[in-house]
C-alpha positions, -999 to 999 in steps of 0.1 A, spaced: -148 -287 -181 -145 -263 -158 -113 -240 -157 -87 -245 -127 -101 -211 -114 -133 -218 -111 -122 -256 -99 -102 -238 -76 -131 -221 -63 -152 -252 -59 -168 -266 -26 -166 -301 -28 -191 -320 -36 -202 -341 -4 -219 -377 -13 -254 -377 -13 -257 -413 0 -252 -413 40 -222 -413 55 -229 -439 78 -260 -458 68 -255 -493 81 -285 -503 79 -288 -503 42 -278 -541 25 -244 -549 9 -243 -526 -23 -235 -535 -58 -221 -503 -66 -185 -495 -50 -191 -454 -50 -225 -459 -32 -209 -487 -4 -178 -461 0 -202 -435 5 -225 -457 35 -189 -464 49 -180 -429 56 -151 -433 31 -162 -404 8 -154 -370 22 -159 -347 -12 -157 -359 -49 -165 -346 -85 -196 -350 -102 -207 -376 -84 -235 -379 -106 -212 -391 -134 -190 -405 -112 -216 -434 -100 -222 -439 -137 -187 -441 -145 -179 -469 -118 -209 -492 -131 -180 -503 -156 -149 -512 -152 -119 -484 -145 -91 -479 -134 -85 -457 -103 -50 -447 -83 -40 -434 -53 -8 -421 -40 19 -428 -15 46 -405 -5 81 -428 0 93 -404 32 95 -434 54 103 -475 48 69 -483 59 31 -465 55 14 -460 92 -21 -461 104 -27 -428 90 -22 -441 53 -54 -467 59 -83 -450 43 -69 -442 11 -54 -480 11 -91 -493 19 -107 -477 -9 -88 -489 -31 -93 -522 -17 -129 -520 -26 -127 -510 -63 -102 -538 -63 -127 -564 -50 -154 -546 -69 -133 -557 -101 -117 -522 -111 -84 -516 -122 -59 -504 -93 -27 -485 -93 -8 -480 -58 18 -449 -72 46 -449 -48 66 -410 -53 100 -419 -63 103 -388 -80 77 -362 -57 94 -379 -29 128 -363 -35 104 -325 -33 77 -333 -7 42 -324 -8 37 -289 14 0 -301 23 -14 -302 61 29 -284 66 37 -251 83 73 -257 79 94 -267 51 103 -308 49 135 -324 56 148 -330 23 157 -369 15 192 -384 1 182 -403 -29 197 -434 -19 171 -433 9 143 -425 -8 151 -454 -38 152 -476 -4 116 -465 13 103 -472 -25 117 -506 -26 107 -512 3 66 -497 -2 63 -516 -35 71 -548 -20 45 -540 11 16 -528 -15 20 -562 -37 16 -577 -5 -16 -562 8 -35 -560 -28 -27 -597 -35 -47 -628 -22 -77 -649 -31 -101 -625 -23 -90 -601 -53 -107 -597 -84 -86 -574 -105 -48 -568 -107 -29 -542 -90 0 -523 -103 29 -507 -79 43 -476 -103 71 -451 -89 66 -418 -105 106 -417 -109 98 -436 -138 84 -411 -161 96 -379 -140 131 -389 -140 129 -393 -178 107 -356 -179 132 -324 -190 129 -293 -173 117 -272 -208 90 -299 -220 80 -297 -179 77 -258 -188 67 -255 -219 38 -285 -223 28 -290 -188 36 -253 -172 17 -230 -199 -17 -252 -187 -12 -237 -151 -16 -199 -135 3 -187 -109 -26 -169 -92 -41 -200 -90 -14 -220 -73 -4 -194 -52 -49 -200 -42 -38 -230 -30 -43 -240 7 -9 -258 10 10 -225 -7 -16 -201 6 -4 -208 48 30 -207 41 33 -170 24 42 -156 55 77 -161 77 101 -176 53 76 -184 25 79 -215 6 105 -233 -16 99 -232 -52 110 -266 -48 78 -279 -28 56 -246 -44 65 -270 -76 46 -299 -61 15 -294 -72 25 -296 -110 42 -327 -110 14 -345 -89 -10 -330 -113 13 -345 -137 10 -377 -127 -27 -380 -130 -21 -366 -166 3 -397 -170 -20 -423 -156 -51 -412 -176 -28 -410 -210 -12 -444 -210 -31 -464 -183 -61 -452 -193 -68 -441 -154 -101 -418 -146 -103 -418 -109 -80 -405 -81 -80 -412 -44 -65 -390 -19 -65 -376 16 -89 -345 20 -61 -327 24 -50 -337 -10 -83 -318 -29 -62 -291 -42 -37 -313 -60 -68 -340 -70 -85 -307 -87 -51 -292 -103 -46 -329 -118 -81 -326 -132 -80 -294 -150 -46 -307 -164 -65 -337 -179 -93 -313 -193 -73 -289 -206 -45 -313 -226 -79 -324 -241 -94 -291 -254 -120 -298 -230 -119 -261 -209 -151 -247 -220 -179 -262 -202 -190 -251 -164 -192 -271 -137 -231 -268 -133 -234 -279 -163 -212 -309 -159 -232 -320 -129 -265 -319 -154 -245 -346 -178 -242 -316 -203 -213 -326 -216 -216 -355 -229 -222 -392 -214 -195 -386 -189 -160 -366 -175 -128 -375 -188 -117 -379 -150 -128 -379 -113 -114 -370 -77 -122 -386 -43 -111 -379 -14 -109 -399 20 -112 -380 52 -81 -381 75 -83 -404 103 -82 -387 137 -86 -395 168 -114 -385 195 -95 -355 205 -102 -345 166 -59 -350 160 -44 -365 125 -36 -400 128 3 -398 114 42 -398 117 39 -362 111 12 -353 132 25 -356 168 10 -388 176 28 -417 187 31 -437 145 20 -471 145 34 -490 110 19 -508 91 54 -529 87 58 -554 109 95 -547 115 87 -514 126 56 -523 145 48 -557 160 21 -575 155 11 -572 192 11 -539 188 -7 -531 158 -31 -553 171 -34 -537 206 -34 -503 191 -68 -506 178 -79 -531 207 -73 -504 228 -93 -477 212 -121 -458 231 -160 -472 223 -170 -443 196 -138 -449 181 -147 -486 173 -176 -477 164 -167 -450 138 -138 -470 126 -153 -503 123 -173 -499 87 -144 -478 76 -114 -501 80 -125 -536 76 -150 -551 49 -176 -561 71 -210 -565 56 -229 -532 66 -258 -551 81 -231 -569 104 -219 -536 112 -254 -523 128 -257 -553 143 -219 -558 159 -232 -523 170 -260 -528 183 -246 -556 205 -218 -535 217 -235 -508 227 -259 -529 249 -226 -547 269 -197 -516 262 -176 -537 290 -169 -568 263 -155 -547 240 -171 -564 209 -164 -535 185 -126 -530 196 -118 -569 197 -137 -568 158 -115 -539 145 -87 -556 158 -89 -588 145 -102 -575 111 -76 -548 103 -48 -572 114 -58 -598 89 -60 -569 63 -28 -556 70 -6 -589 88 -25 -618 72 -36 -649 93 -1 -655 107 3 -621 119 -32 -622 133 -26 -654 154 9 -640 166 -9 -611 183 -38 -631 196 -17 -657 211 8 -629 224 -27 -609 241 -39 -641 254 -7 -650 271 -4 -613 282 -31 -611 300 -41 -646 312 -4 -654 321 10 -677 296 41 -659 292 63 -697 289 38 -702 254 54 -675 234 91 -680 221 117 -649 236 114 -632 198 82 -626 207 83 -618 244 104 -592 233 81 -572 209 54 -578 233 72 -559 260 97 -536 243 77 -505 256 83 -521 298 112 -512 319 144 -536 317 168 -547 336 199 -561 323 230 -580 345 253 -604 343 241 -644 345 256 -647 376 248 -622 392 207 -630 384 214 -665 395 227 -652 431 208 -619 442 177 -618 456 150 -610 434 140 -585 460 173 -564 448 167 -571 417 134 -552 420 148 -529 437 185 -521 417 161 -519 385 139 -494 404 104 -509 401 103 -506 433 115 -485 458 132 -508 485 142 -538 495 117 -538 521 88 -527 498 95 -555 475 98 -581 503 64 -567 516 49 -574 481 63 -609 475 47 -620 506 19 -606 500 15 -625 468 21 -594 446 46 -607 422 51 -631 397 74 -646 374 68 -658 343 27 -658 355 42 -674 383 35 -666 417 62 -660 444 57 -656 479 91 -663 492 107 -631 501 141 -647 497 130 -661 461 164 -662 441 160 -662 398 167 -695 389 179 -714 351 140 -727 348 133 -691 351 150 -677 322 133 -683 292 154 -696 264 179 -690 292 178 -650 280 151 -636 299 121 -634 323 91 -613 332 85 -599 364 51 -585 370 41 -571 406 7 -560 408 -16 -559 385 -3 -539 352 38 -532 365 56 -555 347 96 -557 343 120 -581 319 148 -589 338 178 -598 310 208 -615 307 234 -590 298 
């Protein structure tokens, strides 16, 4: 195996199958199907690798415990894993118990807010109950196991860290690394998250030793550690003396001892990270955190080549009804058939069949009116991003709805809402009004809490009682 300089030093190695070949029939092999779904951004001797995945493995991939809930930007990694699973393979969601108190430095220019352990035992609990969620179902074939790294790093002292883990590693090398290399200037980096690296390299180690795990999935952003975990694996084995050329010629042997893949990171049009810590707006895949409305509008909303690129690379849609979903979208854009097939697919994946019928019936009442069909808990998720307007009971039952409009400043006057109403502008509840003297009434208030005002087309307001 090749030394962690010259792994360090390593291109990766880019799939040979095509990225995007939807064309080509369902596949039997799960490293050739991630490959024609775009899902393979780099790996290690794939040649090997194919061969290894013919037979049952194991393969892990890990989740940082920063927040209680993954986001959107966590999907890729979670979807491969899906497909060894349903291919049969072994699968280990590792949630950082222990990392998470440090914090991986990757894709940062600035050091992380460091976490009170209380809170991060909390995200964990909360991550290992969401993981058993998603990897269970009747459409699994193999087991899933939720480990927290705390387990064996909490138990690890700092001289066996140093002595039987440290003297595998070279400080030239880490300091090579991408995710230490950008942060040598300004105020440098903490040895705290310069540390990092070895105890997720560490972690592979532990896997492969006692779980018998050969394959790791990660962000592309997370080669660096992926290749640091490898040569940690190779090297506690006395295997550091063969090349990587000659590895990818089967040279040594019928196969590696281990293997790295990893996922590109899901971006947007513009070409930005999908993420809590990238800027953009974080859709969760928790329903507490986000709706189900909303995760299901997030993708519904997406542009056409966004759809398009996403659809073979988030849901499990036979390839061949890829092209052809496709193909029929791309003849009538203005149906939306890729954007309405992401949607429904992903929030299965990720809500399940309840979730999924929630946000239908909440899009369907959205936007054809049937506001009185949803109970006020979920009129309320649906429009928690509108303006509100909040008074006494009273007072809703006595003023004018044009004030109302007005005091809640969806409108500038009196006179413009008047103007509006009569015109046939507003509605409540889907409801037309037309009187300009229209007072709220008791059949108005849903659940006798709240209604919704919409005037126009797309200005919509809940009116609340306080």
């Amino acid at each position: 195996m090749a030394t962690l300089a010259r792994l360090g030093a390593l291109r990766p190695t880019r799939c040979r199958s095509s990225l995007v070949c939807l064309k080509r029939a369902y596949t039997t092999n799960v490293y050739t199907e991630l490959c024609q779904r775009g899902l393979v951004s780099a790996c290690t001797h794939p040649i090997q690798l194919e061969r290894a995945v013919s037979q049952k493995t194991t393969v892990y991939a890990g989740f940082d415990p920063s927040g209680a809930s993954l986001h959107v930007g966590h999907m890729l990694p979670l979807v491969t894993l899906k497909h060894f699973q349903r291919y049969g393979h072994r699968v280990i969601a590792l949630v950082g118990g222990g990392t998470g108190l440090i914090g991986d430095p990757s894709g940062r220019s600035t050091e992380r807010n460091a976490l009170a352990a209380d809170v991060v035992r909390h995200n964990v609990g909360q991550l290992d109950n969401f993981l058993k969620a998603l990897f269970s179902g009747p459409d699994t074939k193999a087991s899933v196991l939720v480990l927290n790294n705390e387990e064996w790093l909490g138990k690890l002292r700092a001289v066996d860290l140093i002595v039987d883990i440290g003297r595998h590693f070279r400080v030239k090398n880490m300091l090579a690394k991408d995710s230490v290399k950008g942060r040598m200037t300004g105020v440098g980096i903490s040895f705290c998250e310069f540390s990092y690296q070895l105890l997720q390299a560490y972690d592979f180690y532990h896997l492969h030793k006692h779980w018998d795990c050969r394959i790791q999935v990660g962000g592309s952003d997370q080669w660096g550690n992926i290749v640091t975990g490898l040569d940690l694996i190779h090297r506690a084995a006395g295997r550091v003396g063969v090349s990587h050329e000659e590895e990818e010629l089967g040279r040594d042997g019928d196969d590696a001892c281990a293997f790295g893949i990893t996922v590109p990171l899901l971006t947007n049009d513009a070409g930005e990270k999908i993420g809590k810590s990238s800027g953009n707006a974080t859709v969760w895949l928790d329903s507490q955190l986000t709706s189900h409305f909303a995760f299901y509008q997030y993708f519904l909303n997406m542009s056409d080549t966004e759809a398009l690129r996403f659809l073979p690379m988030l849901t499990f849609m036979p390839l061949p009804e890829v092209h052809a979903l496709a193909e029929q979208h791309t003849a009538r854009p203005e149906a939306r058939l890729a954007q309405r097939a992401l949607a429904r697919e992903v929030t299965n994946m990720v809500r399940g069949s309840d979730g999924l019928a929630a946000a239908e019936r909440a899009t369907q009442a959205l936007f054809q009116g049937n506001i009185r069909d949803l109970p006020v808990s979920q009129l309320r998720a649906v429009f928690s991003e509108v303006p509100h307007y909040a008074n006494t009971r009273a007072a809703l039952l006595t003023h004018p709805l044009t004030e109302v409009l007005k005091f809640s400043k969806l409108l500038p006057s009196k006179q413009e809402a008047r103007r509006l109403i009569s015109s046939g502008g507003v509605a409540v509840n889907g409801e037309r009004v037309t009187d300009p003297e229209y007072v709220l009434t008791e059949h108005d208030l849903l659940e006798g809490q709240l209604c919704v005002v919409t005037v126009g087309k797309k200005r919509k307001l809940v009116v609340q009682v306080m």
